[in-house]
N, C-alpha and C positions, 0 to 999 in steps of 0.2 A: 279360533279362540272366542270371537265374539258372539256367534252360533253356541256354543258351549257356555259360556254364560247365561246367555240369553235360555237355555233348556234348563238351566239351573234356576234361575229365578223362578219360569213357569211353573217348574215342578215344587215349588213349595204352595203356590196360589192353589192347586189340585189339593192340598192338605190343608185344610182348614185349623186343626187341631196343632199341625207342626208350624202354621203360620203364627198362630195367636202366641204361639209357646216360646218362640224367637222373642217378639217383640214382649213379653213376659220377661225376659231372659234381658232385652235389653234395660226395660226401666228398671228389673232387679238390680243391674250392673250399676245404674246412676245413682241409686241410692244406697247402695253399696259404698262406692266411693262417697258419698255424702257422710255417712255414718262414720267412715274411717278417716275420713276427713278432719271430721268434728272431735273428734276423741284420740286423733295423733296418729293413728294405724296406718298400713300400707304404705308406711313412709312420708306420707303428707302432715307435713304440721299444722297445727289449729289454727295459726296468726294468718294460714294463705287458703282457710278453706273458699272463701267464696270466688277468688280468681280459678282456681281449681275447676270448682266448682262449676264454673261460664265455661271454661272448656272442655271441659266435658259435656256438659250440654251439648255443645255445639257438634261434638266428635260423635256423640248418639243419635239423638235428635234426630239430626239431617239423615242418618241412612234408614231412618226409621220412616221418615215421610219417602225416600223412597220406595224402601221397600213395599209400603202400603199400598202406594201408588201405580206399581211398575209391574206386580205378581200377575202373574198367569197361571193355565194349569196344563200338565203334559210333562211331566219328567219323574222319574223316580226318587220316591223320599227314602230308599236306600240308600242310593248315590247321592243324594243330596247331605244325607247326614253323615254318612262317610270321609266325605271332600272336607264338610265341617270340623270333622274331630281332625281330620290332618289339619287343618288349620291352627287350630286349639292346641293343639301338639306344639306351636311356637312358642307355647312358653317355656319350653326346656331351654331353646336354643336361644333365647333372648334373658335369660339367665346368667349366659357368659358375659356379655357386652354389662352388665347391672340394667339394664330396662325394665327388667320387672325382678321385683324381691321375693315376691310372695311365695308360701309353702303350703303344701299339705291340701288335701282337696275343699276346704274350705271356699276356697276362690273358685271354684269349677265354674258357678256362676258366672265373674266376670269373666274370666278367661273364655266362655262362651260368645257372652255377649262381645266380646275383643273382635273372636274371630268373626261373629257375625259383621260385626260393623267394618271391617278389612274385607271381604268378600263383598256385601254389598256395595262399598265403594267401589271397589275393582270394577266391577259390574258396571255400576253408572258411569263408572270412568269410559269403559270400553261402549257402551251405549251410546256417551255423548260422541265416542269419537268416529264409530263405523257408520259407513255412508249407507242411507238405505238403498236397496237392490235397486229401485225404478229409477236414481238418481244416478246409480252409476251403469244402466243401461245406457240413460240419455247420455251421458257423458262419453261412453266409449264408441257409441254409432250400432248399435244393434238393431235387429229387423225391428222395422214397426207395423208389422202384421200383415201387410197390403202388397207383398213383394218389395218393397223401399227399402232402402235402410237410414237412421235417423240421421240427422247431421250431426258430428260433436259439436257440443255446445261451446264456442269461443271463448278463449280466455279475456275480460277485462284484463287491459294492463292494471286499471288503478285498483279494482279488484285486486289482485295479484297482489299489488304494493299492500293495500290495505290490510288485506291478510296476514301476509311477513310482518308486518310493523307490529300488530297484534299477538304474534307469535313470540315473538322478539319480546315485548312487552312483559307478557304473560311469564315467559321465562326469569327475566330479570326480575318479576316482584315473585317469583317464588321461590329464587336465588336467595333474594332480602328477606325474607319471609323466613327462610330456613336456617340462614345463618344469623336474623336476628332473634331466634326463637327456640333451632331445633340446633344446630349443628355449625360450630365455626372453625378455622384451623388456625395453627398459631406454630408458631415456630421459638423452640428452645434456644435462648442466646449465651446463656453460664452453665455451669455445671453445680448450683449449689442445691440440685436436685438427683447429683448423681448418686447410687449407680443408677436410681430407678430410668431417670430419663438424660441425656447426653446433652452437653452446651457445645459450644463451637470454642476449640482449644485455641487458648489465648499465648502469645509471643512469652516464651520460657517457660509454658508446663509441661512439665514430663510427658514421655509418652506413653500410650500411644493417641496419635491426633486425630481427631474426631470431628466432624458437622453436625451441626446442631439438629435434635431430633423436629420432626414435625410431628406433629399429636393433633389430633382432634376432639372437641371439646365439647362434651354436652350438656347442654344447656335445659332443655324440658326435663332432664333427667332431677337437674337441681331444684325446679320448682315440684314434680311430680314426690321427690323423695325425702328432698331437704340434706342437709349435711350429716355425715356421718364421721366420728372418730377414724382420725388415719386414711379419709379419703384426700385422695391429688387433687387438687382442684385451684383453677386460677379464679384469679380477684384481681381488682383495681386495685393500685397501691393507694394505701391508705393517705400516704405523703403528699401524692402526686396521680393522682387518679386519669391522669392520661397516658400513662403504662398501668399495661398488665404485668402481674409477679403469679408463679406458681410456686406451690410449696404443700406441705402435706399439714392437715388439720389436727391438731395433738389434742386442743381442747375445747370445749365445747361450749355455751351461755349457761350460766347460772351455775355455774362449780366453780372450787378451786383448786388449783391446777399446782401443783406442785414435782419437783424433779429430785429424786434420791436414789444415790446409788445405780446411774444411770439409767433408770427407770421411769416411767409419768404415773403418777399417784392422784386419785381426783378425790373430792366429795362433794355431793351438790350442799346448793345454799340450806338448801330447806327436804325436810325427811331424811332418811337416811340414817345411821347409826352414828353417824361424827367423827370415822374416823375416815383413815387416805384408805382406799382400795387402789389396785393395781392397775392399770389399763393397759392388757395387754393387743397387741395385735394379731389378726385373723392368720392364719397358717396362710394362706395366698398373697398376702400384702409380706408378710416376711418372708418370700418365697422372692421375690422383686429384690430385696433389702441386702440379702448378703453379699459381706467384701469378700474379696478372694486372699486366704491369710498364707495359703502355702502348698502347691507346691511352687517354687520360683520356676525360676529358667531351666537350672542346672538340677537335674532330678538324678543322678548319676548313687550309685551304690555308697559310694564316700561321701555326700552328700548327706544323703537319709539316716546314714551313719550318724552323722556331725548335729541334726538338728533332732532325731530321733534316739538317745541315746537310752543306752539300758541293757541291750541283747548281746548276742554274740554277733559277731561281725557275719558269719553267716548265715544271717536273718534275713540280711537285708540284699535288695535288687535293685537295679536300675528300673526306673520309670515307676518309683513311686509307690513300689511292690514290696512287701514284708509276707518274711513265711515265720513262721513259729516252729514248722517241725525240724528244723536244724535243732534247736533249743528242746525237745523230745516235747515239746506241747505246751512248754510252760515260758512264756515271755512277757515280757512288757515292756512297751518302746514309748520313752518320755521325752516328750516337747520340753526339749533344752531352754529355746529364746521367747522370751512371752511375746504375745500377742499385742502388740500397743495402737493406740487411736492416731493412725497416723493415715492418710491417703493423697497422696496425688500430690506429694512436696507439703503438706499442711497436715499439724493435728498436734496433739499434746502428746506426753511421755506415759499418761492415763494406761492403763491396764483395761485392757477387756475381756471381760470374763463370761458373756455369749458368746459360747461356739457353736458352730457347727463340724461332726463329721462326719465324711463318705467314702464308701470304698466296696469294692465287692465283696464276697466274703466265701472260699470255700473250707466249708466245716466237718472234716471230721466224725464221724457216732461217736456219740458222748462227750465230745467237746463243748467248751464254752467260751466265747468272747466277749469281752467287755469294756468299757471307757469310761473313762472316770474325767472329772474335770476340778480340778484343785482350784477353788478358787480365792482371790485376796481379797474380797471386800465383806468378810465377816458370815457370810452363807454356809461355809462349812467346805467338805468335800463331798462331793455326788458320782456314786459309781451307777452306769446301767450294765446287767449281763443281759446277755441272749445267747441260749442254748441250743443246740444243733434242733433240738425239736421244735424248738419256737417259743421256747417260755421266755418271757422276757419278767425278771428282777429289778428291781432301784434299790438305793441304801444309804444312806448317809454318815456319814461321818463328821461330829463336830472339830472346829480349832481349839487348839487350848486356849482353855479358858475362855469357848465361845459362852455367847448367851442369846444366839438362834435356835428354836428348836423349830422344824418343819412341820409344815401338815403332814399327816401318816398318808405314806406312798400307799397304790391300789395294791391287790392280791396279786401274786404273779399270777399272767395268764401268756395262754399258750395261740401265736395265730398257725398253727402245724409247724412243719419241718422245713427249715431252712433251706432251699432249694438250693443245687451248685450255681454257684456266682452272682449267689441274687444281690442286686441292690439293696443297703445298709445305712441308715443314717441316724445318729443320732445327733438332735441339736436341743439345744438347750438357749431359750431365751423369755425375758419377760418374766419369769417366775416360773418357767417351768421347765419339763423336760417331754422331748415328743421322740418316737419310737418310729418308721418307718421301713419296711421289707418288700422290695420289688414295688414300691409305690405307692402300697396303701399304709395309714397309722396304724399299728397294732398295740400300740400301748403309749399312754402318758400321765403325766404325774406332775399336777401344780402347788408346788411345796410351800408358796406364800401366796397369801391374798392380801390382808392388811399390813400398812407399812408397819415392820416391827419398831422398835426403841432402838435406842443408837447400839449400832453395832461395831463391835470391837473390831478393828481391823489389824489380822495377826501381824505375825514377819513373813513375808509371800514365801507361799512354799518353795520349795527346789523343786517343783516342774509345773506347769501349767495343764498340762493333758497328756493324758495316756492312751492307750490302749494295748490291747495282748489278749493272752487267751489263757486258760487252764484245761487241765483234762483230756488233751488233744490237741492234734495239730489243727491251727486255721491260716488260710492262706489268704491273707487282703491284698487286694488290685487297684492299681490307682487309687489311690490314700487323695482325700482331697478335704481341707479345712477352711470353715469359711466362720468369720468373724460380723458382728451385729455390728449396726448404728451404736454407738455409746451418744446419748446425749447428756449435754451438759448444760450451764448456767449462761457460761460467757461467751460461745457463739464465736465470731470470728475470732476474738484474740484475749486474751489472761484478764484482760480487766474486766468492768463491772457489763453489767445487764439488768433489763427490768428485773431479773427472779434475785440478785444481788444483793444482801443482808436480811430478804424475805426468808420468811420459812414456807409461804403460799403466794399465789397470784388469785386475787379476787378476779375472773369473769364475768360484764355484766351481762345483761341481758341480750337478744341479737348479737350478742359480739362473739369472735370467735380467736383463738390462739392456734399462731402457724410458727412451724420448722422444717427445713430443707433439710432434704436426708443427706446432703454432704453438711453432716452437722458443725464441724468445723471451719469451712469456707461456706456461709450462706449467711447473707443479709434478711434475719425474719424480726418477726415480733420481738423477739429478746431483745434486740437492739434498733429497733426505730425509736426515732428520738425527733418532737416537732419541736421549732424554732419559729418564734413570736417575735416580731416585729414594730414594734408602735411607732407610726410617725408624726410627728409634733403638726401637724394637719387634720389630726385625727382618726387615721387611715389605718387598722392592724393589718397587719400580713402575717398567714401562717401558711411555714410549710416545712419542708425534709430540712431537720439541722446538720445533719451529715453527709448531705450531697454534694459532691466536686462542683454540679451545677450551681452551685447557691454561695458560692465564693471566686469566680473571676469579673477582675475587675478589669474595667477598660480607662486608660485615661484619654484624657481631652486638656488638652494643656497641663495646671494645676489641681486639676479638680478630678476624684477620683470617684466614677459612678461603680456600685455594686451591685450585679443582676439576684436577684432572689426570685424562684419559682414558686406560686401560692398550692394550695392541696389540688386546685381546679388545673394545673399545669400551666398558670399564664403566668408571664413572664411580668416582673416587676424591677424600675430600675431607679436607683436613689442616690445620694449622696450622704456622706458622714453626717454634714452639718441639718437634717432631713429630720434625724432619726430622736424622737423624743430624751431615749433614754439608755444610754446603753445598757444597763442592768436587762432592758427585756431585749436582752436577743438569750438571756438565759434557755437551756433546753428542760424540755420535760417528755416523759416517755411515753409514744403511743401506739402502746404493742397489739391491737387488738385488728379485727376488721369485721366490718359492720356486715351484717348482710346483707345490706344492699351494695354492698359493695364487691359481691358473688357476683364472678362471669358464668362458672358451669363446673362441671366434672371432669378432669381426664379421662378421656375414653379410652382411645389407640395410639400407639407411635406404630403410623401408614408411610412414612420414610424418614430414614433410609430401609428400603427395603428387608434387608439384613435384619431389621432390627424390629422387623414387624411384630406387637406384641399387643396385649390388652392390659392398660393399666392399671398397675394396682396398689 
């Protein structure tokens, strides 16, 4: 391998024209990044261009002096440019993980200069490490030309030591090196991040019981991209900055952030039209999101009966299975029990009206299927078909006496012909509706963007979701519904929260607004609450007003000391008669988190095995 390097570097020194063009290629790539830098691009924000900046440098730079340095001539600039573009090809697959964002061949540049600088590293790497041939002659005892053979060269013992310790060294500071900078792990302790990521099942949760996920956490990804709406990402707690909290980032600095109709609504401070737009989430990140609303345990023909009502009883099948041609093509099977915000022993009696659903689908010529979703919170009713050939329809339906009218749905379009038992999904969240057949979107339609005026919330229909077919028999296979996050104001429990008689939340600057996607059981921004302290010495103390930690008291005879932990996590211990004034131990709210107070990105949950996935 290091013979093979070693013919690859030569063979670039032989091309003068392909030499220059590299390092072309590299300082394109730095000021590249400098421009995108300065003007917000490729994910870097303007406030971090000149640390960026130093490191990249430094990640150029150096393979550029060696390459200058270290070229020979003797290998072919086919294979040299070959082995390159394979390299260059990693930006597909570093894609996946979020490491690089970028689109379209615009970037071709860096993504050159990337791979260059990856290849000549490797290189140096293997150069500094392989022994030269006369060194490992002397070493092994080979002829030495005169009939002899050489001696091997003795090991120093402290040689020996010396080396191990440097080794050992070397590893430990790029251990530190990598987990203070590139890559840390961290281990999930609640569940007020589920379903996306697992906490360690605490003594009376339902089950099923679970160990906490471990994730790995990236960190250069945070300074290279900066934060994005709806990314996972752990922080210091703002309270108590010697725990980390993860949680998903709903809002963003310099908007306000507003929650309607289970939905997040932004506008920035400044530009913009003035009014709430929608922020919806990326199909992959709601793809992590969905509860599981039905099938239960018992999926039995009486069953599907009882919660699917509508048909003839010979419709319906065990495991979850509905035919329509009992019914000569024409049915419709209606979701009896709503849907409610409930999960894991926790949640309100709230209605949710993001659904998702799934099921296979064998269709008939000339048949058509379709699901409708009836909603309670003033939207109307929304029906999608999809026709044996592939056209797929939307359609609306107002409530009486709504006063919703929707964006106009797209033209119906056609992805071909429904293939037997293709995958089916229709879901509806965020403001829209998404279309999916064997895998890919074939159709969607986002019926709101701006928050409308208050809407009238009817008398809930008599069914929550349908679906059936006309025209033909269709045969669905495991029927499978799955339900959204519904967030809301108050967070763990009925009472207030910072969003609480607002109609907005002003975010400042750097700061950023977080929610657990077990929106119901999660301690986030909505409800942190700091606690001031003054003591008649002149001493404040601030920290978590809602922490068990910040109210056990020890006594010692008659005198009762109270521990309070400050935002730095140290411990503070006082007495009644201490404390200036009771009036300040009043709370006030401090939902935000600074960005300096970003650890990194969720990347993977790397175990439990099982459960290995990329987060999203």
């Amino acid at each position: 391998m290091y013979k093979h390097f070693k013919a690859l570097k030569e063979g670039l020194s032989g091309h003068p024209a392909l030499r220059y063009a590299a390092i072309g290629m590299f300082l394109f790539a730095l000021a590249y990044h400098w421009i995108a830098s300065v003007s917000g691009g490729f994910g870097i924000e303007g406030g971090n261009s000149l640390p960026v900046l130093a490191i990249l440098s430094v990640m150029y730079l150096v393979p550029i002096a060696g390459m200058t340095a270290n070229l020979r001539s003797g290998f072919s600039a086919g294979w040299t440019i070959g082995i390159l573009c394979a390299i260059a090809s990693l930006r597909f697959i570093l894609k996946v993980p979020g490491i690089y964002r970028g689109s379209g061949d615009s970037d071709a540049a860096v993504w050159m200069g990337f791979a260059l600088m990856v290849y000549f590293t490797l290189a140096s790497i293997f150069s500094w490490l392989a022994q030269p041939e006369e060194q490992a002659a002397a070493a092994s005892g080979e002829d030495d030309g005169a009939g002899g053979t050489k001696p091997k060269k003795q090991t120093d013992p402290l040689e020996w030591t010396r080396d191990n310790i440097e080794a050992i060294a070397v590893a430990f500071l790029m251990a530190l090196i990598i987990r203070c900078f590139c890559i840390e792990v961290f281990k999930i302790p609640t569940g007020s991040m589920e379903p996306t990521l697992f906490g360690d099942t605490k003594p009376g949760e339902p089950p099923p019981a679970h160990t906490g996920d471990r994730i790995m956490v990236d960190k250069l990804g945070l300074i290279l991209h900066g934060v994005n709406r709806f990314d996972v990402c752990v922080f210091k707690y703002p309270l108590d900055r010697s725990r980390n909290f993860i949680k998903r980032i709903v809002g963003l600095p310099e908007e306000d952030f507003r929650i309607e109709h289970a939905d997040i609504w932004t506008r920035p401070h400044s530009g913009g039209d003035g009014k709430f737009h929608l922020a919806r989430k990326p199909a992959k990140e709601q793809a992590s999101i969905w509860l599981h609303a039905w099938p239960g345990d018992d999926v039995s023909a009486e069953k599907c009966k009882k919660m699917w009502d509508g048909a003839p009883a010979a419709c319906y099948e065990a495991g979850a299975n509905f035919d329509s041609g009992p019914a000569k093509g024409e049915a419709e099977f209606r979701l009896q029990s709503p849907v409610k915000d409930y999960y894991r022993g926790k949640g309100t009696s709230a209605r949710v009206n993001d659904l998702s659903i799934r099921f296979k689908a064998i269709m008939a010529a000339g048949s058509e299927l379709f699901v409708t979703n009836a909603r309670s919170d003033g939207y109307g009713r929304f029906t999608t078909s999809i026709a044996a050939d592939g056209t797929v329809r939307f359609s609306h339906q107002p409530d009486v006496d709504g006063t919703f009218t929707p964006l106009p749905p797209p033209s119906p379009t056609s992805a071909g012909a429904v293939a037997a038992e293709a995958d089916v999904e229709v879901a509806q969240w965020d403001g829209a509706i998404h279309v999916r057949i064997a895998g890919r979107e074939v159709a969607a339609w986002e019926y709101v963007d701006v928050l409308p005026d208050a809407l009238r919330n009817p008398d809930p229909p008599s069914f929550q979701m349908s679906f059936g077919s006309r025209g033909g028999a269709v045969r669905f296979r495991g029927v499978w519904v799955g339900r959204d996050i519904l967030y809301n104001k108050a967070g763990q429990s009925s009472g207030e929260s910072v969003l609480t008689g607002k109609e907005f939340l002003p975010i400042p600057k750097d700061r950023y607004f977080a929610i657990g996607d077990n929106v119901c059981n999660s301690k986030d921004g909505r409800l942190w609450k700091e606690r001031k302290i003054e003591l008649k010495n002149g001493q404040t103390i601030i920290g978590d007003g809602d922490s068990p930690e910040n109210y056990p008291q020890n006594r010692t005879g008659e005198t009762t000391r109270e521990r309070f932990r400050d935002l730095e996590g140290t411990d503070h211990f006082f007495i009644q008669e201490e404390v200036k004034d009771e009036g300040d131990r009043d709370k006030e709210w401090h939902p935000f988190v600074a960005r300096e107070e970003m650890v990194g990105k969720a990347l993977v949950v790397w175990f439990p095995f099982a459960r290995f996935k990329m987060i999203r």
